[in-house]
C-alpha atoms as one frame of an Amber mdcrd trajectory, in Angstrom:
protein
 155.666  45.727 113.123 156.016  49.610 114.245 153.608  51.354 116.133 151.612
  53.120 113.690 150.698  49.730 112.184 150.155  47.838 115.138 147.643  50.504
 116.379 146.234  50.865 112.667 145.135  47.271 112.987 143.580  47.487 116.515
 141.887  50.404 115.762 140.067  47.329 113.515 138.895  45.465 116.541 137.795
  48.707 117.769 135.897  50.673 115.561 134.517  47.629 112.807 131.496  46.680
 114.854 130.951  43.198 112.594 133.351  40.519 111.302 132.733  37.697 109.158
 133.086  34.298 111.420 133.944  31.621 109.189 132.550  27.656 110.822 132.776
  24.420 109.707 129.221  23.426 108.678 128.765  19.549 108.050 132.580  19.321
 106.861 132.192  22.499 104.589 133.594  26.089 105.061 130.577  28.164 106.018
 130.717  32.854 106.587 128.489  34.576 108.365 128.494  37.992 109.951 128.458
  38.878 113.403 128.794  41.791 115.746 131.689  41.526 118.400 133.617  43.340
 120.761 137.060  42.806 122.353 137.304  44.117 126.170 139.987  46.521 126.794
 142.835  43.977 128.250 141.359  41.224 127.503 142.467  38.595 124.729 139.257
  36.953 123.664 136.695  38.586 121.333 132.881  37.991 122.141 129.998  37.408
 120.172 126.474  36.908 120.956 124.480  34.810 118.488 121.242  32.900 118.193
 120.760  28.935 118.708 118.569  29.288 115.539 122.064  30.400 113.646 123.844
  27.386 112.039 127.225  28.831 112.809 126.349  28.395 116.413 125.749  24.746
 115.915 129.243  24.462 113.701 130.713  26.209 116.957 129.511  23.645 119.524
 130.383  20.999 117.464 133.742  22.407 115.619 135.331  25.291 118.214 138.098
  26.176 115.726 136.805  29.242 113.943 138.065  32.171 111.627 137.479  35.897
 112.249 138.136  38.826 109.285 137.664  42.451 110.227 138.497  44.905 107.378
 138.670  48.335 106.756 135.836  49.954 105.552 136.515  50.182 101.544 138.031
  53.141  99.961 141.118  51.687  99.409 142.637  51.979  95.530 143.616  48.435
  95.305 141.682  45.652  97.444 145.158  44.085  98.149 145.867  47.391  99.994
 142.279  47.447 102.343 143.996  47.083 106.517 142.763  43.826 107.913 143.055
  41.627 110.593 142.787  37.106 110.096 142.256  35.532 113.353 141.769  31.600
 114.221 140.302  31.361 117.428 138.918  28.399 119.322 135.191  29.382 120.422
 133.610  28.746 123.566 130.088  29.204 124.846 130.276  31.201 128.239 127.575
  29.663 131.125 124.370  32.549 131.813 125.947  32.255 135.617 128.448  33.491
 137.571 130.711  36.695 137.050 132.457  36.323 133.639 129.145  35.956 131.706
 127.666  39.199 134.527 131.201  40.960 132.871 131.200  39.850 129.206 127.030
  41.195 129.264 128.126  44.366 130.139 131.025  44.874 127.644 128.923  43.445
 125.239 126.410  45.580 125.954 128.800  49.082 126.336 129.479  48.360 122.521
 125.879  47.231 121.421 123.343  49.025 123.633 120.317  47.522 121.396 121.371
  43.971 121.532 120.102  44.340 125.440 116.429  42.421 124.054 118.448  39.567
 122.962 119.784  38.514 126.130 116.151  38.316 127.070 115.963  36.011 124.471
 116.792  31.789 125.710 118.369  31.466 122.067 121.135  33.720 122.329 124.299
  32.970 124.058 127.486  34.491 124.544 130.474  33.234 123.056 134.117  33.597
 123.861 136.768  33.387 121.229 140.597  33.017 122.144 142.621  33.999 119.275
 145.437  31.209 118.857 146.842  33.010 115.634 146.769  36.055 113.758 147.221
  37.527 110.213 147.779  41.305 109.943 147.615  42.779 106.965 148.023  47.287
 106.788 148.242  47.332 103.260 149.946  45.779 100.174 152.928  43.959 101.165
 152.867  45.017 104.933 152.034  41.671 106.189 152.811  40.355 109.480 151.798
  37.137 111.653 151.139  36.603 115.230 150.814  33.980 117.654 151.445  32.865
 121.501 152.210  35.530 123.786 152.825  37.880 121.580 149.242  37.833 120.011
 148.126  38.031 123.251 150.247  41.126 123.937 149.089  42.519 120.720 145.028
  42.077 121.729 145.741  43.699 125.275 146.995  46.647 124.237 145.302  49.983
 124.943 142.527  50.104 121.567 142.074  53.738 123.221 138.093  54.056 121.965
 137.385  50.180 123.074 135.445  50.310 127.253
């Protein structure tokens, strides 16, 4: 994968503010949307999402989840719309201590009105740790990532990402 595509597809994980998280709900596939952000050098993607949600359920009791950020449309062929597959195991992050005080405040730098949800004792944060990785920049530009060199790939400066 060159450079221009790699960054292409980050630019994704940047700019897209929602993705549709697929769950396992009672042993059937099961979308919903929901906003996200992935720290600058960090691997895993977080989400903040209600108890009340049934994919929150499916993620306590299933963690292994899908993730699809696209390209906003405009692209002649849907084959050819930029996206990014992940399958990422999800993992609810405890209301103490320093990594939830951290992923808060990212969370928050990206979604400054989701601050009256964390007020809220139905939301939680979730972390999810990409294990594998579809990249699609168009029509037959297809590539796949996993191990350390999806995690390389997620690390990587997303420039517009705090």
């Amino acid at each position: 994968m060159d450079d221009d595509i790699s960054a292409l597809l980050r630019r994704l994980l940047a700019e897209r503010p929602v993705a549709a998280l697929a769950t396992l709900h009672r042993g059937e596939p099961a979308v919903s949307m929901v906003p996200f952000v992935l720290p600058a050098g960090d691997t895993r993607l977080l989400i903040h999402v209600s108890g009340l949600a049934t994919h929150t359920r499916d993620m306590l009791d299933h963690a292994r989840v899908g993730l699809l950020v696209t390209a906003e449309t405009g692209a002649a062929s849907p084959q050819a719309l930029p996206r990014v597959s992940l399958q990422a195991d999800a993992a609810p992050l405890a209301r103490e201590g320093a990594e939830y005080a951290a992923a808060r405040a990212q969370y928050l730098a990206r979604f400054p009105d989701a601050a009256q949800t964390f007020e809220l004792g139905d939301f939680q944060l979730f972390a999810l740790q990409p294990v594998s990785a579809r990249l699609i920049a168009g029509f037959g530009r297809i590539h796949s990532l996993a191990g350390e060199a999806l995690h390389r790939w997620l690390r990587a400066d997303r420039g517009a990402q705090a």
